[in-house]
C-alpha angles and dihedrals in degrees: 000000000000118000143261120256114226098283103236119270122196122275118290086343085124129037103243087249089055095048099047095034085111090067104040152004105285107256114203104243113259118228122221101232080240084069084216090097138062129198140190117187130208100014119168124240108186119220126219093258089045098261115147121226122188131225141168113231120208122192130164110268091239122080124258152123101272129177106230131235117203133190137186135208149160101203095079116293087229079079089067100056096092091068100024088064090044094053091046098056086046085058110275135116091221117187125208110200137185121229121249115287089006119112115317090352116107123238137032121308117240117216122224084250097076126101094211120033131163086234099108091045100049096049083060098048091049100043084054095050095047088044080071100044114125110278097015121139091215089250121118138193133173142212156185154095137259118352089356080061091054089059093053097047084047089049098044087055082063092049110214108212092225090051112110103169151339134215100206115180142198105344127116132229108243123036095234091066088059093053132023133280104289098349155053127277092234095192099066099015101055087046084055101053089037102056107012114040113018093056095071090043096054089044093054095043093047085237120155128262142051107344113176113054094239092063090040090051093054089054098047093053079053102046103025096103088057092053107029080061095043121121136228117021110214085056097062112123109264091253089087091057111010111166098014096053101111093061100039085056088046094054091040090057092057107011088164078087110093103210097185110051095168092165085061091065095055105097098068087051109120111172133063124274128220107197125180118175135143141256085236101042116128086224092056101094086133142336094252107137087052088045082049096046099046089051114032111014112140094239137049092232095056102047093043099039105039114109141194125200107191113184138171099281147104133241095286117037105051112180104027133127097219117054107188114317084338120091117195096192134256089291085064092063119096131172106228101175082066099045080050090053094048096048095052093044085052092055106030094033113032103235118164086224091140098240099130082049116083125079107289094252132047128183142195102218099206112213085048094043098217143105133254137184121223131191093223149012124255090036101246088211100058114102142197121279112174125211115195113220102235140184154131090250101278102086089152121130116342096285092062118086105261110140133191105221140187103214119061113257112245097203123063120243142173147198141213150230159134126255106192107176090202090067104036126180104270120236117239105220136119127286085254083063101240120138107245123166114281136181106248096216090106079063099046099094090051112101094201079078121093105197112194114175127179123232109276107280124254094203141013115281115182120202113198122177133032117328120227127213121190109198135193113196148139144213146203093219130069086236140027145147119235115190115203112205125205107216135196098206096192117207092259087059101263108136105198119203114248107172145350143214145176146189139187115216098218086053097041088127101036144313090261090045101064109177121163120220130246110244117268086353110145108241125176114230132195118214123194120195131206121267130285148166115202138146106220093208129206111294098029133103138235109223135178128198125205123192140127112243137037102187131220093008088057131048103244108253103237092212103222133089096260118099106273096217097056095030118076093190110116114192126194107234129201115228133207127180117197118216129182137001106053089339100056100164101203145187107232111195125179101229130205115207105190 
C-alpha cells in the first residue's frame, strides 16, 4: 500500500517536531547564534515504498506564513547549511535533504549510472511533503548545482503539483557530455568515486577501507598517480566502486548507453528553470537542457520564462571574476546567491522584481568583457567563418609553420606526429580536477601538437556558439582519439584556452554507431567544441591546437581495436593530418558581426 503523505494542518497550529514526531525521535530545535534562523535536524521524510529519508529543515525564527525551497544531495546535506541559512533569514523554510542510502538518509543509493532509480520519485514524494510542513505556503522551489542538479531535473519530469520552480545548475543533459566518448574522465571521475561517494558506502556496509572524504581525500592526493595510469578500468579494486560496481562494469562494457537523458524528460516539465553555469565548466558539453526548456517544455511558462546565465567560469567559483591564473575583470563578477534570490522571490512570493522578465539567455562575451542578453541559443544571427588549416609540413609547437588561413589552400599538404599513450599531453587543470583556462606556454616544447595560428588580427572579430572543426586525418591504428583546441594567442605571447573538443574515432559517427578506421586511411572527422562567446581583438591571434590526448581529463585512447576499458595494450600511433587541396581541414566559427 503506499503511504499516506502528512495530511495538511493549519498554519503554525504544531511545532515542526510535533508535527513530524510519527516519523522520528523529537529533536529540540536548534537556533542560528544570529537568533534570525531556526533549525531542526534529522528530520524523516517517508517515501512511497516507507523508506525514510532524512532532512534538516531551516525556518526563520519568527512566525509566519513562508514558500519553501528544498535541495537534495548526496554529497552530505551538511554541505548545504551555508545557503540554506542564508535563504531562511531572507523568508523561506528551506530543507536540506540527503539522498536515499547516503549519509542519514534510509535505503540503498542509487548511482547516476543506473538506468532505473527511485530519484525522480523521491523528489516528488519529498516536494509534496514539504509543501505540508507547518508554515508552508504550500509553494516549492528547488536548488542546487551539480549532481544535486541532476536530482531536481529528475524530480521536475515527475511534476509535483506543489512544485513552482527550480533553480538547476551546471549539470548537462546526457551522461556522455559529462564524460568522454566511451569512457570515463578519469581525472575528475576516479577522485569522485574516491573521496566523495565510496566512503559512505564503506562506512554503512561495515567494509574496509577509508570512510569519512576527508580522509578519502588525503589517500587519493597520495595514490592518484597509481590509479589515474591503471589499465585497464573494469579491473580497478572494488574500493573505487563498491557497491556500485556491477553497474559501473556494466556501463563500462557498453558506455555508448546514456543512462541520464535528462532532455528526454523534458516534455512533462512544467515549471520554470534558472540555470547558471560557466564557458569553462566540465558539464558544459552543450546547452541542451536550455535548448529543450525553451522548445518543448510542457508549459508556457516553462518554455518562455525559463532563463540561462553562462559566464567565464569552471565548475566551482560561479559568479567570479578569476578562473584560475585568468581574470576576466570586475564585469565578470555576479552574485548568484542573490539572482537565485530574485528569481525565487519572483516565483514563491510573488515579488515584481523583474526577474522572469529579460531576455531567457544572458552571456559574458570574453575578449569585451561585458554581458549581453539574447533571445535564443544557439544565436540565429551568427554565422559561418571558415579557417584553413595551413603549413609547410612542420606544424608542430608554436614555433613550427602551421597558419590559419582565409582562402582555401590549393596544394595538399600534411603533418606529422606521435601519439604515445604512455606520455600523454598533460592536462592543465586544478588539483580539484576541474578545467579551468590555462596559458599553453608549460605544452610549447611537445611535437604531438599541430599549432595553426591565424595572422594577428586588424579588427575584432567575436565567435559565439559552438566552433566546428572539420578534420582530414589519418592513422596508423584502427582506433584513436584527436582533440582540437580554440586559442586566444594575446599580443605579449600568452595564448589563453577558449574551447575544447574531442572524437573517437571509433565513435566518429555516434556512440551507437562504433565503427573502427582503416589504418592510414584518410577519414574526415567533425569536431564540435564546447560553447563559447569571445571577441579575438586586434592584435591578437586566432590559434588551433591538434593532438590526441588530453590526460587525466581524458581517458587515454589505447589505440587498438580492443575495448579500452577491459584491454590494458597500449599501442604508439602515428598521426597525419591532411590540409588543403580535397582534403581542406578547416576551422569552422559562428560568428557574430554587430
Amino acid at each position: 500500500m503506499k503511504p499516506r503523505l502528512p495530511a495538511a494542518v493549519p498554519v503554525l497550529s504544531l511545532s515542526l517536531s510535533a508535527f513530524l514526531s510519527g516519523f522520528a525521535p523529537a529533536q529540540a530545535p536548534k537556533t542560528d547564534a544570529r537568533s534570525t534562523v531556526v533549525m531542526e535536524p534529522n528530520v524523516a521524510v517517508p517515501m512511497r515504498d516507507g523508506t525514510l529519508l532524512r532532512a534538516d529543515v531551516f525556518r526563520p525564527a519568527t512566525e509566519g506564513s513562508y514558500p519553501v525551497l528544498m535541495a537534495r544531495t548526496p554529497y552530505n546535506k551538511n554541505g548545504l547549511h551555508g545557503n540554506a541559512k542564508k535563504f531562511a533569514a531572507a523568508g523561506y523554510i528551506v530543507v536540506c535533504q540527503d539522498a536515499r542510502g547516503r549519509f542519514a538518509s534510509e535505503g540503498q543509493w542509487e548511482s547516476f549510472l543506473r538506468f532505473d532509480t527511485h530519484d525522480g520519485r523521491d523528489g516528488h514524494d519529498t516536494v509534496e511533503w514539504a509543501a505540508k510542513l507547518p508554515g508552508s505556503t504550500g509553494k516549492v522551489g528547488t536548488f542546487g548545482v551539480s549532481y544535486n542538479a541532476f536530482l531536481q531535473w529528475r524530480t521536475a519530469a515527475e511534476a509535483p503539483p506543489s512544485l513552482v520552480c527550480m533553480s538547476a545548475h551546471s549539470i548537462p543533459a546526457r551522461y556522455t557530455d559529462l564524460e568522454g566518448p566511451g569512457s570515463i574522465k578519469p581525472g575528475r571521475r576516479l577522485q569522485w568515486w574516491y573521496s566523495s561517494m565510496t566512503p559512505d558506502l564503506r562506512k554503512r556496509s561495515g567494509a574496509p577501507g577509508t570512510k569519512t572524504n576527508a580522509d578519502g581525500k588525503t589517500l587519493w592526493e597520495k595514490e592518484s598517480d597509481r590509479w589515474l595510469r591503471f589499465v585497464p578500468w573494469l579491473q580497478l579494486p572494488r574500493t573505487f566502486w563498491e557497491e556500485e560496481t556491477d553497474v559501473v562494469h556494466a556501463w563500462l562494457k557498453d558506455p555508448s548507453l546514456d543512462p541520464w537523458a535528462l532532455h528526454e524528460g523534458v516534455p512533462k516539465v512544467t515549471v520554470p528553470n534558472l540555470n547558471v553555469i560557466g564557458w569553462f565548466d566540465h558539464c558544459n558539453g552543450n546547452l541542451m537542457l536550455d535548448t529543450a526548456m525553451f522548445a518543448r517544455a510542457k508549459t508556457a511558462v516553462a518554455r518562455e520564462r525559463s532563463r540561462v546565465i553562462v559566464g567565464p567560469w569552471s565548475h566551482t567559483g560561479h559568479g567570479g571574476r578569476k578562473v584560475g591564473s585568468i581574470d576576466y575583470g570586475a564585469n565578470a563578477a555576479v552574485d548568484v546567491f542573490a539572482e537565485e534570490l530574485r528569481w525565487f522571490d519572483h516565483w514563491l512570493k510573488g515579488k515584481p522584481n523583474g526577474a522572469a522578465d529579460p531576455a531567457p539567455v544572458r552571456i559574458f562575451v570574453m575578449g569585451d568583457g561585458r554581458w549581453r542578453d539574447e533571445k535564443t541559443w544557439p544565436l540565429a544571427r551568427a554565422r559561418r567563418r571558415s579557417l584553413f588549416l595551413d603549413s609547410g609540413g612542420h606544424a608542430n609547437t608554436p614555433a613550427g609553420d602551421g597558419s590559419l588561413v582565409e582562402a582555401r589552400p590549393e596544394i595538399e599538404g600534411q603533418d606529422r606526429y606521435p601519439y604515445d599513450p604512455e606520455d600523454p599531453v598533460p592536462t592543465l587543470y586544478t588539483a580539484a580536477a576541474f578545467t579551468v583556462p590555462a596559458d599553453q606556454a608549460p605544452l610549447a616544447e611537445r611535437r604531438d601538437i599541430l599549432v595553426y595560428q591565424s595572422e594577428p588580427l586588424t579588427e575584432r572579430l567575436e565567435v559565439t556558439g559552438n566552433p566546428v572543426v572539420e578534420l582530414f586525418a589519418a592513422t596508423s591504428a584502427p582506433d584513436t582519439d584527436f582533440f582540437a583546441r580554440l586559442i586566444d594567442v594575446h599580443p605579449d605571447g600568452r595564448a589563453v584556452d577558449v574551447s575544447l573538443g574531442m572524437v573517437r574515432a571509433r565513435f566518429r559517427d555516434g556512440l551507437n554507431k562504433e565503427a573502427l578506421v582503416t589504418p592510414d586511411e584518410v577519414v574526415r572527422y567533425e569536431i564540435t567544441l564546447n560553447p563559447t562567446s569571445i571577441a579575438f581583438h586586434p592584435g591578437h591571434r586566432i590559434r588551433l591546437d591538434i593532438t590526441s590526448s588530453d590526460f587525466p581529463n581524458f581517458d587515454r585512447n589505447h589505440n587498438t581495436a580492443a575495448n579500452p576499458n577491459a584491454d590494458a595494450e597500449l599501442v604508439v600511433a602515428e598521426q597525419r593530418v591532411r590540409h588543403g587541396g580535397d582534403h581542406a581541414s578547416a576551422l569552422h566559427l559562428p560568428v557574430i558581426d554587430d
